[in-house]
Phi, psi and omega in degrees: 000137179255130188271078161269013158262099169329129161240127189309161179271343167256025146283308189310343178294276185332315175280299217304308198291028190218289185291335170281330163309286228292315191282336162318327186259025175048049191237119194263139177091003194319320201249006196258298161336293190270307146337299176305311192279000168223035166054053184213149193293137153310313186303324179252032159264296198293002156309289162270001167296316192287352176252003151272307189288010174232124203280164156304119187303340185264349169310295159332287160320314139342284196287004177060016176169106191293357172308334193291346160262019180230140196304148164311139194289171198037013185262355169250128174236160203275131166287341183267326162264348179098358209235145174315143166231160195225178202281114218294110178311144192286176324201114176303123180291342185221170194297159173191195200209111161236151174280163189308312182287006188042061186274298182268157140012276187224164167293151154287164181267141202277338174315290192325292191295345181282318150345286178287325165330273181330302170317314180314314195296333162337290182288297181270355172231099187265335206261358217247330181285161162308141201256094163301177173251347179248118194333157136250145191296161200270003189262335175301290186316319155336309189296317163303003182334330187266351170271009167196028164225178196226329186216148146227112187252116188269140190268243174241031178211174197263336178250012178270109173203152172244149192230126211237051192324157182225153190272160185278106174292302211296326210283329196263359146336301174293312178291319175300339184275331200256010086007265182294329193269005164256358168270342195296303171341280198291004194254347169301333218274314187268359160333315198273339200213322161248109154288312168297010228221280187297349263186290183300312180304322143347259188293006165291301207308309171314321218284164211054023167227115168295092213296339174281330194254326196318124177295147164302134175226105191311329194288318192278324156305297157317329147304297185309316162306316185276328174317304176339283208285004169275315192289291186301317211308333175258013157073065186245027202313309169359263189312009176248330157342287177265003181292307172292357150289317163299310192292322163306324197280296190314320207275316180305322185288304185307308193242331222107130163307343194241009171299158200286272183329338176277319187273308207291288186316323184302303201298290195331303173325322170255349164287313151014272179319288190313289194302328168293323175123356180279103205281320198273310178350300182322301209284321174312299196303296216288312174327315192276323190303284166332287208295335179273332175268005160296317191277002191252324185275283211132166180270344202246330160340155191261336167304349182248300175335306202294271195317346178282322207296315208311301189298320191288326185288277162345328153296326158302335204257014204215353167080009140296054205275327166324298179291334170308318183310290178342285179300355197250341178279318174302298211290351181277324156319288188310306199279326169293328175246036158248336186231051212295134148122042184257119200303338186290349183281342174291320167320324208287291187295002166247033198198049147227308214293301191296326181287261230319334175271345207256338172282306198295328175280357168267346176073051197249138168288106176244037187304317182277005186290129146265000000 
């Protein structure tokens, strides 16, 4: 049969990288195989297959260095002795590969094999090669060849080889963060109307990190905060500690301490506490709260005034109640002429109102208060 129909070259590319794939995987009939699955006579896949794995004798010379058609060192080994093989001793006229014990024949020829190699590399890891502005012939990509193989065992031809792929830590890394960052999405989605729900999905996003041990991480912080803040919503304070501890000590590493998501983790931090029962914690937290949004705010903003009430309700819950009065009256003063008609002051002046009655029905004496 005469082969008179013209094929673009890159279906012939497209068969040669299919049959060097399927033999990379040691699959006997490759070119028989891939003909049948793309409708085309086997003679004239094998047509181009033999012109293509056979490199033009001036490549080497091309490449301005013949080292360039040779494998990264120690990465190729003989199947039949077991032994590393190196570069074929002179002297053999064109580059190859024979083992130390001189086990073949003849050297493999090094073109050939760079050759094929490269194609594997093509065909299954494309994005693992160096990024060019132009294709590169597959025997050049070879020489990077250790970045994404660990072994090569060559059998008695340049095209018998076994390929020992080595693993992509970052790419599964990368997929395992867009992984947790679409439960993150969704338990964001579902906060509102199922929290237990949002809440398993959560601790998907979480598991395996130890809010004690764990390095800042933007995505396990953002997770962490809304568990926090799902945990109190179920009246779980405990279990919200430390998670709202990990997400500060992160938001703090990440952004800054006086960055706006770092005071937002604090204020979390300390509703925690507070709710958990840790009172002088509490009391530490709100303070340090304060103190960072007068100098990012102002002393007068109503987020630093909402932290003195804060600091003051606490200080009741800890039996300082003179000074709690004290502090919650001033702050009450203040946020009425600095924010007038603002509804937190009536919250404020009705938590001034509940100590001064919660004194009076304990019947408590505060001479000793400071």
């Amino acid at each position: 049969m005469a082969f008179t129909r013209r094929y673009p070259p890159d279906l012939i590319d497209t068969v040669v990288q299919r049959v060097a794939a399927a033999r990379a995987v040691r699959a006997y009939g490759a070119i028989t195989t891939v003909a049948r699955q793309l409708n085309l006579d086997p003679r004239l896949v094998q047509k181009w297959v033999t012109k293509a794995t056979t490199p033009p004798a001036a490549t080497p010379a091309e490449s301005g260095d013949p080292r360039e058609v040779y494998l990264p060192a120690g990465l190729l080994h003989c199947r039949f002795c077991h032994q590393d093989m190196n570069p074929a001793e002179p002297p053999d006229p064109a580059p190859g590969y024979q083992c130390p014990a001189g086990c073949r024949p003849r050297p493999l020829a090094a073109v050939a094999l760079a050759d094929t190699v490269g194609r594997a590399i093509l065909h299954h890891a494309p994005r693992l090669t160096p990024r060019t502005g132009v294709p590169r012939p597959p025997h050049l990509v070879a020489i990077h060849a250790d970045r994404v193989l660990t072994r090569i065992t060559a059998g008695a031809t340049t095209r018998d080889l076994t390929l020992t792929w080595r693993p992509e830590p970052l790419l599964a890394a990368a997929q395992h963060d867009a992984e947790r960052g679409r439960r993150l999405a969704a338990a964001r989605m579902l906060a509102a109307t199922d929290p237990l729900r949002a809440r398993r999905l959560l601790r998907g996003t979480l598991a395996g990190v130890d809010p004690a041990t764990a390095p800042a991480h933007p995505l396990h912080a953002e997770a962490a905060t809304l568990l926090a803040e799902l945990l109190l919503r179920l009246d779980q304070p405990t279990d919200a500690v430390p998670w709202a501890t990990y997400a500060h000590h992160s938001m703090c590493h990440l952004h800054g301490p006086t960055q706006p998501r770092a005071l937002d983790a604090l204020h979390l931090l300390a509703l925690a506490h507070r709710r958990a029962g840790h009172s002088q914690r509490a009391h530490h937290l709100y303070r340090q709260l304060a103190e960072h949004l007068a100098a990012t705010e102002g002393p007068h903003a109503h987020r630093t005034l909402a932290a003195h009430a804060n600091t003051a309700l606490v200080l009741h819950d800890l039996g300082h109640c003179h000074a709690a009065r004290a502090l919650l009256a001033d702050t009450v003063t203040t946020h009425r002429r600095h924010h007038p008609g603002h509804p937190a002051t009536a919250r404020m002046t009705h938590h001034l109102t509940r100590i001064w009655r919660d004194c009076a029905t304990q019947g408590h004496h505060h001479e000793q208060d400071t």
